[in-house]
mmCIF file of the C-alpha atoms, coordinates in Angstrom:
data_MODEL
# 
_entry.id   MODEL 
# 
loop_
_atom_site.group_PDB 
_atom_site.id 
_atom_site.type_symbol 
_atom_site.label_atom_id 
_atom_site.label_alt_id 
_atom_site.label_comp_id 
_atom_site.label_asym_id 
_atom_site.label_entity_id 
_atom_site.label_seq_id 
_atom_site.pdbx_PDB_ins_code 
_atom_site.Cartn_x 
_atom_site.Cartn_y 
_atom_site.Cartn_z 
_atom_site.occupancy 
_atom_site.B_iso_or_equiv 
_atom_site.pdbx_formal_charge 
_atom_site.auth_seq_id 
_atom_site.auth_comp_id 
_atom_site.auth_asym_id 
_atom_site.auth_atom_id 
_atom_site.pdbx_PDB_model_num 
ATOM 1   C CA . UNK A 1 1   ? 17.026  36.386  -9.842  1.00 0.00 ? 1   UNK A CA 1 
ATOM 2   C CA . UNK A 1 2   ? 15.998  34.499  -6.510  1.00 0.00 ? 2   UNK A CA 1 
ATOM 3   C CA . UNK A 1 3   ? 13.671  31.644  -6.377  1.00 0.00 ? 3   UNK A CA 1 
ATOM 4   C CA . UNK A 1 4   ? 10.698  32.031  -4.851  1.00 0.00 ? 4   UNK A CA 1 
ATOM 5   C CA . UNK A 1 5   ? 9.605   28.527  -2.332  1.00 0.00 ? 5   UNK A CA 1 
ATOM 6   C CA . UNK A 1 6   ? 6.233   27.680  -3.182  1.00 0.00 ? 6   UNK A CA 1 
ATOM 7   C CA . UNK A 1 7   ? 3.974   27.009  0.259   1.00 0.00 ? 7   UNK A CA 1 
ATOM 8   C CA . UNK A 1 8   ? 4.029   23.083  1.052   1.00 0.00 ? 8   UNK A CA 1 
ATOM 9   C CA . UNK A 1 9   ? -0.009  22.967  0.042   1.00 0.00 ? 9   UNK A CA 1 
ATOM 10  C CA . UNK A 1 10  ? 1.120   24.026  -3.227  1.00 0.00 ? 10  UNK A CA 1 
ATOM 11  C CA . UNK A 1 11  ? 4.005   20.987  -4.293  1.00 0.00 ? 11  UNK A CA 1 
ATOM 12  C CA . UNK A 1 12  ? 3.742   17.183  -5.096  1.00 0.00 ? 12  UNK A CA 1 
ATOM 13  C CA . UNK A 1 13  ? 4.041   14.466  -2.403  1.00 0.00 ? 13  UNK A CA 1 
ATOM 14  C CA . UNK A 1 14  ? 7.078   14.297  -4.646  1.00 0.00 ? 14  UNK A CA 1 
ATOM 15  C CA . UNK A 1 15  ? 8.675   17.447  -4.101  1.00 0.00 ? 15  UNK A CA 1 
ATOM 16  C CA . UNK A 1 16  ? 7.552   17.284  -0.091  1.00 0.00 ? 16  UNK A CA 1 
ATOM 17  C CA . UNK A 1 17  ? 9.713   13.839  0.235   1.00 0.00 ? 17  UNK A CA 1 
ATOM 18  C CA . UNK A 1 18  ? 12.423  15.306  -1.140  1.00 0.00 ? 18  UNK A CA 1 
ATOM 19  C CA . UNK A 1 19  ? 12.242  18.596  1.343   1.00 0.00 ? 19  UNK A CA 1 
ATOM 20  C CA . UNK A 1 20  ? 11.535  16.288  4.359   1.00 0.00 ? 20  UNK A CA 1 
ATOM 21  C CA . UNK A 1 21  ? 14.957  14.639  3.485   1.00 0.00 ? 21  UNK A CA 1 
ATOM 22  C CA . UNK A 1 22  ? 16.348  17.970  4.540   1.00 0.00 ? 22  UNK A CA 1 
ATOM 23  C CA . UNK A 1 23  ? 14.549  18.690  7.756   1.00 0.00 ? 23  UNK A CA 1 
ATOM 24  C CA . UNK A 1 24  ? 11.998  19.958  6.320   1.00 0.00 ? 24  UNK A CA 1 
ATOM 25  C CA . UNK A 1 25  ? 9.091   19.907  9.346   1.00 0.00 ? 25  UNK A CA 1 
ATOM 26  C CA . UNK A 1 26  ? 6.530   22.225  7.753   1.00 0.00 ? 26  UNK A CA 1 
ATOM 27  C CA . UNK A 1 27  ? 6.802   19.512  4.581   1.00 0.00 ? 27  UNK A CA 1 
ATOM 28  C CA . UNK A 1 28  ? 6.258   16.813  6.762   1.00 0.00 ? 28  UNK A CA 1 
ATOM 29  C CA . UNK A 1 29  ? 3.673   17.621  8.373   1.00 0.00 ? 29  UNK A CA 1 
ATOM 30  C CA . UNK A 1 30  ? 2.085   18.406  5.119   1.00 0.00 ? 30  UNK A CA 1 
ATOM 31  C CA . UNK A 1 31  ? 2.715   15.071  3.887   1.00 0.00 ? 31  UNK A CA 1 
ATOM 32  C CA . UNK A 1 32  ? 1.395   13.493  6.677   1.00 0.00 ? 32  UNK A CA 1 
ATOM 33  C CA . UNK A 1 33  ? -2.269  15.019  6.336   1.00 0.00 ? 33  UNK A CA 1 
ATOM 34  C CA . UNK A 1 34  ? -2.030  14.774  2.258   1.00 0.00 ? 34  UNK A CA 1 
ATOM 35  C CA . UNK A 1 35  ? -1.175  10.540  3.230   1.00 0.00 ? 35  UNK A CA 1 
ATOM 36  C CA . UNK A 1 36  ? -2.741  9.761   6.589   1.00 0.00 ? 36  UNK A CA 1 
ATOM 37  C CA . UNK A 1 37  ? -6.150  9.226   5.663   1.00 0.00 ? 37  UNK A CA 1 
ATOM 38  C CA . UNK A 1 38  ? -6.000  7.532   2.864   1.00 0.00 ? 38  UNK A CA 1 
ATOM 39  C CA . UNK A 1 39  ? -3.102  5.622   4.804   1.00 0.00 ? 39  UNK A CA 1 
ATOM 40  C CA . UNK A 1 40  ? -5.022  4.260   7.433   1.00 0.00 ? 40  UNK A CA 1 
ATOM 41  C CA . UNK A 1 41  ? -7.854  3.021   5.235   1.00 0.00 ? 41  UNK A CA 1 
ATOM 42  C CA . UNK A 1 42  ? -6.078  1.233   3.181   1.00 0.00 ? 42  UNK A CA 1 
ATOM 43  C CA . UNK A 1 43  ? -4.269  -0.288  6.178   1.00 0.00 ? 43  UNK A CA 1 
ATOM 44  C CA . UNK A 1 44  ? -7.547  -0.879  7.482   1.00 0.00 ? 44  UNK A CA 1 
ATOM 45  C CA . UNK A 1 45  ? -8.401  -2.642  4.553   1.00 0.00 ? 45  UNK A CA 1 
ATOM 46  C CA . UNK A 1 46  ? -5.813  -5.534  5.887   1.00 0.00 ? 46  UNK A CA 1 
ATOM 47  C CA . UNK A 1 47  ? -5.928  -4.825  9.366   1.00 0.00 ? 47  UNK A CA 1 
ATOM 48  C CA . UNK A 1 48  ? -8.883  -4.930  11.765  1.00 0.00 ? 48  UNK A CA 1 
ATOM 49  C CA . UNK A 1 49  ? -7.343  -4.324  14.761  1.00 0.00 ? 49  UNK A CA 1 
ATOM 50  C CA . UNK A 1 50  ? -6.769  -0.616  15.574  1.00 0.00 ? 50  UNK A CA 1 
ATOM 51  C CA . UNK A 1 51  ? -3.873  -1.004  17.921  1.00 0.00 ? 51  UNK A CA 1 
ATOM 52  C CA . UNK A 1 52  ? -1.496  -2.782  15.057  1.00 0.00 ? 52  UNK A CA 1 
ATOM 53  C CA . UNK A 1 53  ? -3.005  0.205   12.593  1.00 0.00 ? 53  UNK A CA 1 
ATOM 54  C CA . UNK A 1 54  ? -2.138  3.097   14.710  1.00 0.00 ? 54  UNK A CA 1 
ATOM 55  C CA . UNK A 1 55  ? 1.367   1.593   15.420  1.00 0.00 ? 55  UNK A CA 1 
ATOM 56  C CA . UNK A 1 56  ? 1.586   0.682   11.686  1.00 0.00 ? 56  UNK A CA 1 
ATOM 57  C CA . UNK A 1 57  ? 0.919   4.460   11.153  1.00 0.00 ? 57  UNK A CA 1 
ATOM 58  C CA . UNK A 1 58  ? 3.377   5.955   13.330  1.00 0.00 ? 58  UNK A CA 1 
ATOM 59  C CA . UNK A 1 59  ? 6.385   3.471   12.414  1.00 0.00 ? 59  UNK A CA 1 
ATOM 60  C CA . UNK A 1 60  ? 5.591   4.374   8.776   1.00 0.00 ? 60  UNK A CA 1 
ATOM 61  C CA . UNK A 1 61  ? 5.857   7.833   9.012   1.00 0.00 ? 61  UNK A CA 1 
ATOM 62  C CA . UNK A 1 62  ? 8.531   7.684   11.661  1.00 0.00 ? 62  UNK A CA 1 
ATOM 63  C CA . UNK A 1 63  ? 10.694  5.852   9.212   1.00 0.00 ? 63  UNK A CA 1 
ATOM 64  C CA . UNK A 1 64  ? 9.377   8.209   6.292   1.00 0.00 ? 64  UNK A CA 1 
ATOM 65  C CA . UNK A 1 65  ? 11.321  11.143  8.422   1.00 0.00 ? 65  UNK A CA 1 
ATOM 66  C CA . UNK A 1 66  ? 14.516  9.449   9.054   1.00 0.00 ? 66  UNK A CA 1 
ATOM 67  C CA . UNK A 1 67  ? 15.035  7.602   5.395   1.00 0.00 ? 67  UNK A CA 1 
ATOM 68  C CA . UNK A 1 68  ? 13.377  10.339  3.178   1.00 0.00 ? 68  UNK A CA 1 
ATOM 69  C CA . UNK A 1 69  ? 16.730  11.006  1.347   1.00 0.00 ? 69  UNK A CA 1 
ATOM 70  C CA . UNK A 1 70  ? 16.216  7.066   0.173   1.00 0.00 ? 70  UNK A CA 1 
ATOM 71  C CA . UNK A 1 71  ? 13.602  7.814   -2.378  1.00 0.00 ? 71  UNK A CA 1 
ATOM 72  C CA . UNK A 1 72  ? 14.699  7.970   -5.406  1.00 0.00 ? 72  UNK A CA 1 
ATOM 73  C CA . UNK A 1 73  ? 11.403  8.216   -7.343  1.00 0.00 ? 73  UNK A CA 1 
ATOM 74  C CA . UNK A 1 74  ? 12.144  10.813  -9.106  1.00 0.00 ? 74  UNK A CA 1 
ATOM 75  C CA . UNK A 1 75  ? 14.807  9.296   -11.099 1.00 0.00 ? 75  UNK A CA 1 
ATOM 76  C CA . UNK A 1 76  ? 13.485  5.583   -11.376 1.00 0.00 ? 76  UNK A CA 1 
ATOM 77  C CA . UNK A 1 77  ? 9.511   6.746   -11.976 1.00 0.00 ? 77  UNK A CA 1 
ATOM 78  C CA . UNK A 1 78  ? 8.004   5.754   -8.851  1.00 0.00 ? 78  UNK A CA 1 
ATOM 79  C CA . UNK A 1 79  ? 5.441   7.945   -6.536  1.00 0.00 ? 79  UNK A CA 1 
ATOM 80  C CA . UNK A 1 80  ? 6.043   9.297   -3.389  1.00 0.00 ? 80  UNK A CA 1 
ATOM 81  C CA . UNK A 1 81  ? 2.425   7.942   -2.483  1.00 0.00 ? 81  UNK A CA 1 
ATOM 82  C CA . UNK A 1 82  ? 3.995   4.513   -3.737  1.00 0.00 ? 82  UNK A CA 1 
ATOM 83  C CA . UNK A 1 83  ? 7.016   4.943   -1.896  1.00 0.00 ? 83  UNK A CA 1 
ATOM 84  C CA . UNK A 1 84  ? 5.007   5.305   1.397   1.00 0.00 ? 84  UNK A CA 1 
ATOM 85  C CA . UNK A 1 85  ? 3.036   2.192   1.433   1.00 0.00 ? 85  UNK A CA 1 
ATOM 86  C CA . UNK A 1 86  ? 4.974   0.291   0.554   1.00 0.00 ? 86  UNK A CA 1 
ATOM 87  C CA . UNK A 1 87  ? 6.818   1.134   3.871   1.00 0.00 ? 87  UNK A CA 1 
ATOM 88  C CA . UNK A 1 88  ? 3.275   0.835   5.494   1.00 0.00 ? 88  UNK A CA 1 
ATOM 89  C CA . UNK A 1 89  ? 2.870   -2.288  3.772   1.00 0.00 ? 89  UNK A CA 1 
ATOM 90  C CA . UNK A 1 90  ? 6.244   -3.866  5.365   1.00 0.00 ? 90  UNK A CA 1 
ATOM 91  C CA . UNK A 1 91  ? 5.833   -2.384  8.123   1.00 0.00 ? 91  UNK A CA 1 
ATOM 92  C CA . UNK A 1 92  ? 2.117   -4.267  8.635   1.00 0.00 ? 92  UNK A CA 1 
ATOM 93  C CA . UNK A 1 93  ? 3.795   -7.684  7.528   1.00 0.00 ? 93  UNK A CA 1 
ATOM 94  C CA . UNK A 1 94  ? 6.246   -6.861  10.374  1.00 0.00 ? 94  UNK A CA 1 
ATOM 95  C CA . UNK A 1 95  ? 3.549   -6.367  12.514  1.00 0.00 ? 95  UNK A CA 1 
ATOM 96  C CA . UNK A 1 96  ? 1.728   -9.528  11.680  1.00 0.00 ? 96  UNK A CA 1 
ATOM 97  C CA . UNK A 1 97  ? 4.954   -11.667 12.194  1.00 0.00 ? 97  UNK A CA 1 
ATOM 98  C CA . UNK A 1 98  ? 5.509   -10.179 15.643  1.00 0.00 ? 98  UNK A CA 1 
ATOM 99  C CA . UNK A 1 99  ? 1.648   -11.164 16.377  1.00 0.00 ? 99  UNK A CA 1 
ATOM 100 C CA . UNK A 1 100 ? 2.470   -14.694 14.999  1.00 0.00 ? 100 UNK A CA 1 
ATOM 101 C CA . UNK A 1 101 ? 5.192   -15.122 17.112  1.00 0.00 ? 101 UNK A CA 1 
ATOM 102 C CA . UNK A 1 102 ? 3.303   -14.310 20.122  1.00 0.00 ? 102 UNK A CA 1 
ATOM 103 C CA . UNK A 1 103 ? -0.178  -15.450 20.076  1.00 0.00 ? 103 UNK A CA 1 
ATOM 104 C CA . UNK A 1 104 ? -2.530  -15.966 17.303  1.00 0.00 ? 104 UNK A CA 1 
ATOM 105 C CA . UNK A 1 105 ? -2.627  -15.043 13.676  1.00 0.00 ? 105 UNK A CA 1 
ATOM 106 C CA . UNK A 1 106 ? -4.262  -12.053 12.413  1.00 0.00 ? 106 UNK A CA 1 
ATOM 107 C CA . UNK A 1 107 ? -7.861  -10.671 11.863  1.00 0.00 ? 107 UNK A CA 1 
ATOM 108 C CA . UNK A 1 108 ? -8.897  -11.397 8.958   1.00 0.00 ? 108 UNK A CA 1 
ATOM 109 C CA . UNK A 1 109 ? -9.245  -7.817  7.406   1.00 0.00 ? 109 UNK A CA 1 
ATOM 110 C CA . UNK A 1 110 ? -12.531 -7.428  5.751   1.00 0.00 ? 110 UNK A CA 1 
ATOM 111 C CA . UNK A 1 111 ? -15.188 -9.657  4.438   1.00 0.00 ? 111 UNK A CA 1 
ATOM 112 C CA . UNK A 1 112 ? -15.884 -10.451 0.698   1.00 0.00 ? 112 UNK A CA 1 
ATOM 113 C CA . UNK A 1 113 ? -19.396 -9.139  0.566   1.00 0.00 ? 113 UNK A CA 1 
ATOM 114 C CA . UNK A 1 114 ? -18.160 -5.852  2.422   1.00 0.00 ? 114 UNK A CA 1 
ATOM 115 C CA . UNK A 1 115 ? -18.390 -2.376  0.875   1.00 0.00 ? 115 UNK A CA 1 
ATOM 116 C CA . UNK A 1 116 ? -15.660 -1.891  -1.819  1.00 0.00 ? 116 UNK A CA 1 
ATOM 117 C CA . UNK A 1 117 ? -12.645 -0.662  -0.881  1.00 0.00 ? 117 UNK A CA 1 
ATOM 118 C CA . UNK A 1 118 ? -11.763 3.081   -2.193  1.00 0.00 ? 118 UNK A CA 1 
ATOM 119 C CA . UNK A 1 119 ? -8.348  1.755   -3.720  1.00 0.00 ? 119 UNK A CA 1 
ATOM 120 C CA . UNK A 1 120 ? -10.342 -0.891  -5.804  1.00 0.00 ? 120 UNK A CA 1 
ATOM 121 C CA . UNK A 1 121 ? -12.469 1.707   -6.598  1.00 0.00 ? 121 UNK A CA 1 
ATOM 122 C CA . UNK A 1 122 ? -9.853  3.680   -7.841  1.00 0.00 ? 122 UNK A CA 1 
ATOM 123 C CA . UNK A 1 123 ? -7.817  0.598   -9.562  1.00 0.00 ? 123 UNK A CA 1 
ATOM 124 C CA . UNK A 1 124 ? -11.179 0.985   -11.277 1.00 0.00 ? 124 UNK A CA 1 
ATOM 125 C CA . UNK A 1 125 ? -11.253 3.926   -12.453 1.00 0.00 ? 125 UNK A CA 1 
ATOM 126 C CA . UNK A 1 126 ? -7.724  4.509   -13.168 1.00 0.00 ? 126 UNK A CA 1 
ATOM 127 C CA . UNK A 1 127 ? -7.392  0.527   -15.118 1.00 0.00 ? 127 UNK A CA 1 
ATOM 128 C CA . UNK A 1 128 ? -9.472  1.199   -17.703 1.00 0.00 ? 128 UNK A CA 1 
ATOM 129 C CA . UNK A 1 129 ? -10.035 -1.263  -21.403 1.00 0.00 ? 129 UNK A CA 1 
ATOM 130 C CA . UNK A 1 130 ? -9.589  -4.722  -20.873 1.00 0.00 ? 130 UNK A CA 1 
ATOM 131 C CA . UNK A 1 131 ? -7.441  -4.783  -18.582 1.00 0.00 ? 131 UNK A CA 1 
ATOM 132 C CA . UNK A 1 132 ? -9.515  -2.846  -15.643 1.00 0.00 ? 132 UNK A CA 1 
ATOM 133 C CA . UNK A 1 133 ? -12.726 -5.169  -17.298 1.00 0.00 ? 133 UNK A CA 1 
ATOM 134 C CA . UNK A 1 134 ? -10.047 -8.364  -16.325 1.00 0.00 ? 134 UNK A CA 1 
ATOM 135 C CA . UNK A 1 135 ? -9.602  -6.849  -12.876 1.00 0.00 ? 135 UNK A CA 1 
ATOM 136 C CA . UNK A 1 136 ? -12.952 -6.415  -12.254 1.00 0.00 ? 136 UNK A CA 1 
ATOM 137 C CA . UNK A 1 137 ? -14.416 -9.760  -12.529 1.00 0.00 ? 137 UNK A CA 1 
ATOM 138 C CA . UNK A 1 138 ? -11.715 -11.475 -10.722 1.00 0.00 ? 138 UNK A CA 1 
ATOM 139 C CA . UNK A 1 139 ? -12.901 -13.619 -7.842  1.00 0.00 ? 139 UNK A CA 1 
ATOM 140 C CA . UNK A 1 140 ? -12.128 -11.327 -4.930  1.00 0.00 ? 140 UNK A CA 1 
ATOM 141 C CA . UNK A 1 141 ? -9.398  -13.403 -2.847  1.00 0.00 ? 141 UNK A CA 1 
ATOM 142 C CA . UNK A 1 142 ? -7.968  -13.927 -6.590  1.00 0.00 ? 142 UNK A CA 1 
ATOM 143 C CA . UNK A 1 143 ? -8.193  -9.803  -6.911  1.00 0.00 ? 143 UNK A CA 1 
ATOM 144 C CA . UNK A 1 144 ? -6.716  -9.904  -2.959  1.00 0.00 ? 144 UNK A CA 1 
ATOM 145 C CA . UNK A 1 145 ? -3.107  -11.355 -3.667  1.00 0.00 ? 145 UNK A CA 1 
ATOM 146 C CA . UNK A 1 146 ? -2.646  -9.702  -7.107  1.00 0.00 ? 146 UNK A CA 1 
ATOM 147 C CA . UNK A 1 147 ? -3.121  -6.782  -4.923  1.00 0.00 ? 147 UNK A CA 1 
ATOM 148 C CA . UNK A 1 148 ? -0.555  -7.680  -2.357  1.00 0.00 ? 148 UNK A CA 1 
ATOM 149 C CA . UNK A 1 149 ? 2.004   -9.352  -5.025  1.00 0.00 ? 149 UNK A CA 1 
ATOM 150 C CA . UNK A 1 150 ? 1.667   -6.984  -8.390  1.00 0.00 ? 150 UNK A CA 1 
ATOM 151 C CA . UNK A 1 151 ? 0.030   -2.915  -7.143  1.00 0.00 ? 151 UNK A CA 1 
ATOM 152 C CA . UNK A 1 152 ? 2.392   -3.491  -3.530  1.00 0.00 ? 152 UNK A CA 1 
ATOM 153 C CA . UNK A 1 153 ? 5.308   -5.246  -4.396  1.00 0.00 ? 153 UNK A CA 1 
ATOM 154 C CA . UNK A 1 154 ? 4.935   -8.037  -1.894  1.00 0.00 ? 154 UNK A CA 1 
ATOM 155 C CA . UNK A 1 155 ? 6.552   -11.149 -2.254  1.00 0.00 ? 155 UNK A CA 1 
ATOM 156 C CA . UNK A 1 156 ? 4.785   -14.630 -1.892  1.00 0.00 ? 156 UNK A CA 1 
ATOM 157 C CA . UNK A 1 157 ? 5.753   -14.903 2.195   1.00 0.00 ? 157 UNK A CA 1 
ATOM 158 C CA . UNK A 1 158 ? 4.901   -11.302 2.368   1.00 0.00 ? 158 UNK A CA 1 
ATOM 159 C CA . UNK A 1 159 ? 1.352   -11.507 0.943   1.00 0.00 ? 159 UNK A CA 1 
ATOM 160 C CA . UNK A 1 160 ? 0.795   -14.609 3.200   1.00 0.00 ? 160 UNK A CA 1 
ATOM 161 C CA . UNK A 1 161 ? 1.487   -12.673 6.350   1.00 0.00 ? 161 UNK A CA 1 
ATOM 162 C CA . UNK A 1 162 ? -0.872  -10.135 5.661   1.00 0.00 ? 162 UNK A CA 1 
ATOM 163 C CA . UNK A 1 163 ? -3.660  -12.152 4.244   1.00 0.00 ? 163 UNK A CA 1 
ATOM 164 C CA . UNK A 1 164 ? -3.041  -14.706 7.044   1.00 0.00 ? 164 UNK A CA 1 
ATOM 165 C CA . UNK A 1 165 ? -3.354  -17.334 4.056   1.00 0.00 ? 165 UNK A CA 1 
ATOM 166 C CA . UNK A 1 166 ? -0.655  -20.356 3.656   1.00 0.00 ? 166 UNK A CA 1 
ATOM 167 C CA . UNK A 1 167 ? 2.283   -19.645 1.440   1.00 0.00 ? 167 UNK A CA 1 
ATOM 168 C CA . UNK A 1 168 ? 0.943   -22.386 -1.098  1.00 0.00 ? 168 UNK A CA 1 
ATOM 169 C CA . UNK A 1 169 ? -2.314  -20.873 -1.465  1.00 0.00 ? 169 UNK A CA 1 
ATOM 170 C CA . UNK A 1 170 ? -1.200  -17.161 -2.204  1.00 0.00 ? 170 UNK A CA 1 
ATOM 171 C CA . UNK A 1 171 ? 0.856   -19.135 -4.715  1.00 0.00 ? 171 UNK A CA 1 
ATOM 172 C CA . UNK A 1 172 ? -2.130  -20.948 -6.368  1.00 0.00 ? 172 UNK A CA 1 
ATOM 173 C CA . UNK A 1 173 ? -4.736  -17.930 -5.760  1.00 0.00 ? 173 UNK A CA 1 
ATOM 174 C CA . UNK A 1 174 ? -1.847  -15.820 -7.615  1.00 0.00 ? 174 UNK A CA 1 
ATOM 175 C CA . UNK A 1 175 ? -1.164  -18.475 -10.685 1.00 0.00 ? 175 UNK A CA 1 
ATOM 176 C CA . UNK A 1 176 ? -5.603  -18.861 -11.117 1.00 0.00 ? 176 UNK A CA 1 
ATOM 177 C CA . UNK A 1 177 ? -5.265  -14.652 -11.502 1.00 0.00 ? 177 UNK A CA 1 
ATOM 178 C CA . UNK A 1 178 ? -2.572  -14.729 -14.010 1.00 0.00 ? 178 UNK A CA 1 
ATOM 179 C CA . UNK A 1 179 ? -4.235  -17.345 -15.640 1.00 0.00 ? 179 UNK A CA 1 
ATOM 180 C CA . UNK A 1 180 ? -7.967  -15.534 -15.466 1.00 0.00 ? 180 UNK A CA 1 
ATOM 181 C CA . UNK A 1 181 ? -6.460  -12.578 -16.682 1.00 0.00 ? 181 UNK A CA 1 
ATOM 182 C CA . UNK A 1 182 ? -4.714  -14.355 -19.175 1.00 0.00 ? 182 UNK A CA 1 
ATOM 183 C CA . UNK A 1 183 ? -8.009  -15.807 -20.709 1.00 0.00 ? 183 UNK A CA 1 
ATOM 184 C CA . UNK A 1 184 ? -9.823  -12.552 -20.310 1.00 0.00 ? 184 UNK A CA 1 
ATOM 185 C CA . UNK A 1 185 ? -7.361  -10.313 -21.997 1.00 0.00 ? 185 UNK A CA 1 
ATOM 186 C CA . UNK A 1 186 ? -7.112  -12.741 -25.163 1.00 0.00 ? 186 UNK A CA 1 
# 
């Protein structure tokens, strides 16, 4: 019996990786408009200059082609969707250390009293019970580096970079969250 390929608008971001680690260019490119948008808002989010965005954009999906056979998701229970920002997510910490090393630090991204963002919207949504009611009522620079350090995977230096905060207070910000969340979830 042959298999029949289902059209690329029809699999999981997923199943797209895994055909982009074969050459796949009609997966790719439907990766890219499934991710993009969502991609550069988020990047946005931590980013206000447009230039360091749009390169952000294009190294992450340029190394998305060339390392797709990397993810292992699949096997270890991690998203595709995951899997590509975090590598938008380095790549915008490399991006920020360049800038420091060459002029001035960062933009700050966006304000505290500004709209929310659509992935704290969704954390929202998708944390739900005590846990999303925790979230929720975090201060928002405390809600900022759990972000960074727990949902992306950043480390301590990492988060710094792209907050443009001092090692030591990403630290502190990070132990008041753990300890907010602590008192709210007992």
């Amino acid at each position: 019996m042959r298999s029949v390929r289902k059209a690329p608008g029809e699999l999981d971001e997923e199943r797209l990786v895994q055909l982009v680690a074969t050459g796949d260019r009609a997966a790719f490119e439907e990766l890219y408009r499934r991710t993009a948008p969502w991609m550069a808002v988020r990047l946005r989010r931590r980013c206000a200059d447009e230039q360091i965005v749009a390169e952000v954009m294009q190294e992450t999906y340029l190394a998305v082609w060339r390392a797709a056979g990397a993810f292992a998701g699949a096997s270890v229970g991690g998203t595709a969707v995951g899997w590509l920002w975090t590598i938008a997510a380095r790549r915008l910490v490399d991006a920020f250390r360049r800038r420091a090393h060459h002029a001035e630090p960062p933009p700050a991204a966006a304000l505290a009293d500004a709209a929310p963002a659509a992935e704290d919207e969704a954390l929202a949504v998708t944390v739900g019970g005590d846990v999303g009611d925790a979230l929720r009522h975090l201060a928002p620079e405390l809600r900022q580096v759990l972000q960074a350090m727990v949902l992306d995977g950043l480390s301590v230096r990492e988060t710094a970079l792209l907050l443009g905060l001092p090692e030591g207070t990403v630290k502190t910000r990070a132990r008041r969250a753990r300890i907010a969340m602590r008192r709210a979830l007992t």
